[in-house]
C-alpha positions in Angstrom: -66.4 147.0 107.1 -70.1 146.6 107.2 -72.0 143.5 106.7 -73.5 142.2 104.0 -77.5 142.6 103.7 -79.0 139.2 104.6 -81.0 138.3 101.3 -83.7 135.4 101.7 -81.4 132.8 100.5 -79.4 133.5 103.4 -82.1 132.7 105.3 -83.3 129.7 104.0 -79.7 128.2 104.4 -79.3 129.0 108.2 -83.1 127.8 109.1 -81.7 124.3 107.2 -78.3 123.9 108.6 -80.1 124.7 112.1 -82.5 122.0 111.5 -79.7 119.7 110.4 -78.1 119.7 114.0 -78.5 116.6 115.5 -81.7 116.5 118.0 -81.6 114.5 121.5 -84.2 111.2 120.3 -86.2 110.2 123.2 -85.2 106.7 123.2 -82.0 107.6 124.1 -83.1 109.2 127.0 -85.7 106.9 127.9 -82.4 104.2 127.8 -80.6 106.8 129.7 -83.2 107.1 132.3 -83.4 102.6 132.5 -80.1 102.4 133.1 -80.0 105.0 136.0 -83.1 103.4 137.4 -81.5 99.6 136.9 -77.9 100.9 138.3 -79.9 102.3 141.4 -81.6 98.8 141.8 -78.3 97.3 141.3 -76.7 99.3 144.3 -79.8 98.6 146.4 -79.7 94.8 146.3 -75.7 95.4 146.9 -75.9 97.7 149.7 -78.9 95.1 151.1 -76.8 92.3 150.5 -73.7 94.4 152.3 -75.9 94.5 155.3 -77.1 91.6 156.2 -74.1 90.2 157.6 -73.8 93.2 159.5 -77.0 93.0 160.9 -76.3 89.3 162.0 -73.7 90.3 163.8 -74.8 93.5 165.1 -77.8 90.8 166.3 -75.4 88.5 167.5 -74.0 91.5 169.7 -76.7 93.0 171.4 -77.9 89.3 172.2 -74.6 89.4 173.8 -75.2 92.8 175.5 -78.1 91.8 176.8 -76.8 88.4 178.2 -73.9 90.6 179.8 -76.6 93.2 181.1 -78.5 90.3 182.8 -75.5 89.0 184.7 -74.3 92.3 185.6 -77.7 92.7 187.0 -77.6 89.1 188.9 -74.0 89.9 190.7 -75.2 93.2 191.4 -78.3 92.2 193.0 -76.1 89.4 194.5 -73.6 92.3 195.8 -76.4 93.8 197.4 -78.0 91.1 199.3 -74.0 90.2 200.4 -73.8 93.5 201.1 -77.0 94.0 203.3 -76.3 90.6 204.8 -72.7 91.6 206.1 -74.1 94.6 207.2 -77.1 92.8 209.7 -74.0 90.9 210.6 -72.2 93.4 211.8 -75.2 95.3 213.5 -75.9 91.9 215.3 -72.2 91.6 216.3 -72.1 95.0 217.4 -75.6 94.8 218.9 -74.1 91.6 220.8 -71.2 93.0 221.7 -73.2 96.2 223.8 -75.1 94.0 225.1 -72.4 91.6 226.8 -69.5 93.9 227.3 -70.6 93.8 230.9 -70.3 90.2 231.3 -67.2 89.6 232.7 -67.5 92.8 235.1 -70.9 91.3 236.1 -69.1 87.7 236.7 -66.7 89.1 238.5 -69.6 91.3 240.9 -71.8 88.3 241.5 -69.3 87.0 244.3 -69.8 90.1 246.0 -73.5 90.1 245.8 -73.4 86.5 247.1 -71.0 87.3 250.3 -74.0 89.9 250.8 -76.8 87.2 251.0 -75.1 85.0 253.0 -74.3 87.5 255.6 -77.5 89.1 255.6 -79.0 85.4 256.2 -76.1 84.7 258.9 -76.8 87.6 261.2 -78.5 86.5 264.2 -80.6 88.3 266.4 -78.1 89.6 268.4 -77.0 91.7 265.4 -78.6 95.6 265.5 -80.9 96.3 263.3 -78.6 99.1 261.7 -76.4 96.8 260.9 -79.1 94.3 259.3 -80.8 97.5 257.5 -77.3 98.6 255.8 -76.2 95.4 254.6 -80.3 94.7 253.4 -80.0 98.3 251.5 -76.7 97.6 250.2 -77.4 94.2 248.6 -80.5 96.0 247.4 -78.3 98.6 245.8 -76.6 96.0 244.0 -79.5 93.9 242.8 -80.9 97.1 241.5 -77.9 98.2 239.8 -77.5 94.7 238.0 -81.0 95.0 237.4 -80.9 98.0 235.1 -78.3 96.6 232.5 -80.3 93.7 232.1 -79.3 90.8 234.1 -81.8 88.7 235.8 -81.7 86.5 238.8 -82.4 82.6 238.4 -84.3 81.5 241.2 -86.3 78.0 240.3 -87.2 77.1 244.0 -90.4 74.6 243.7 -89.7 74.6 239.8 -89.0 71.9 237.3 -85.4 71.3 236.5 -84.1 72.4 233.6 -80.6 71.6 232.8 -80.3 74.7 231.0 -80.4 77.0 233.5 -80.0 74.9 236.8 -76.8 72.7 237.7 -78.0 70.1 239.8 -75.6 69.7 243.2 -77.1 66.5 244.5 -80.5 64.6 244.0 -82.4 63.8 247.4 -85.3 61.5 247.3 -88.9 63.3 248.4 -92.3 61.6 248.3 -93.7 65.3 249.0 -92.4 66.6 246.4 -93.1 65.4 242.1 -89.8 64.0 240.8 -87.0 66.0 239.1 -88.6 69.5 240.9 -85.8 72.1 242.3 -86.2 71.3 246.3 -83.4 73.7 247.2 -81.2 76.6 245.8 -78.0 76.4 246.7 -76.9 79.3 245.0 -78.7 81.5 242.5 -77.8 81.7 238.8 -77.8 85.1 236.4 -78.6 86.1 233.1 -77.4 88.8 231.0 -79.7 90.3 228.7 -81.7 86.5 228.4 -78.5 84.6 228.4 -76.6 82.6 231.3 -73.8 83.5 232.9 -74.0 81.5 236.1 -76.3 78.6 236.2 -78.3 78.2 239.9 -76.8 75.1 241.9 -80.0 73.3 243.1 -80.9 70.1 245.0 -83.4 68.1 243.0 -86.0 65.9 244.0 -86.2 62.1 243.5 -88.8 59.4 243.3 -88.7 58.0 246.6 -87.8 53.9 247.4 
């Protein structure tokens, strides 16, 4: 069925129930627009007051963290100097122990060395000279040997006494001589890499009167 023609009163009547729709007024928007803006605010100053006791304590933990980081530091630097100390410690002991592992074999040589001294100083002339020679060379022998792992012989003849390396056997009184000098070795002493291991027996000299 086909439309009726539009006439102009038609028109008229649409244009005014268009214009009668109701029209968005600014204020409302402008209201609309406050209260977004004062709801944003709103949830600012909340959020802002939601995290300020979170930053105290997240403030209160990193101090803590850093407290903690400072100690670990201290023990650790602690650690290490215990560390490095036990460790000189151990290089001293075993530096010690290198160096006298020889001492009881060298006590237990020295008689030997001395037997040598005394019978090279015993033999009288009547003694060949081969004989003198291979006893001379072998007591050299040893002295050398001894020599090249570090001990040293302790000879003080004409030297003050020094109770630290000389065990006085007897004092004798000698105007020749200056009081408390070595006048006679009875035996000689030994070190060991700078430390005694038999202290010389000496005669020392007295003030005489």
């Amino acid at each position: 069925m086909a439309k009726d023609p539009q006439t102009p009163l038609d028109d008229e009547l649409a244009r005014e129930e268009q214009e009668a729709e109701p029209q968005a007024e600014p204020e409302t928007v402008e209201g609309e627009l406050e209260d977004a803006i004062e709801g944003a605010e709103q949830a600012a100053t909340e959020a802002q007051a939601a995290d300020n006791p979170e930053a105290e304590v997240l403030a209160a933990r990193v101090e803590e963290l850093e407290q903690s980081v400072a100690e670990a530091k201290d023990q650790a630097m602690r650690a290490a100097a215990e560390a490095q100390n036990v460790r000189r410690r151990a290089e001293q002991e075993a530096e010690k122990s290198r160096k006298f592992a020889l001492e009881k074999f060298v006590k237990e040589l020295l008689p030997v060395v001395d037997s040598l001294e005394k019978a090279l100083d015993a033999m009288q002339d009547g003694a060949s000279e081969a004989h003198r020679e291979g006893v001379s060379m072998t007591l050299k022998m040893q002295h050398d040997v001894l020599a090249k792992f570090g001990v040293e012989v302790v000879e003080p003849h004409g030297e003050p006494f020094d109770p630290q390396y000389h065990e006085a056997m007897a004092m004798v009184p000698n105007p020749e001589m200056e009081p408390n000098t070595v006048m006679e070795v009875m035996q000689k002493g030994y070190l060991l890499n700078g430390r005694l291991i038999r202290p010389a027996m000496v005669v020392v000299s007295q003030a005489a009167g």
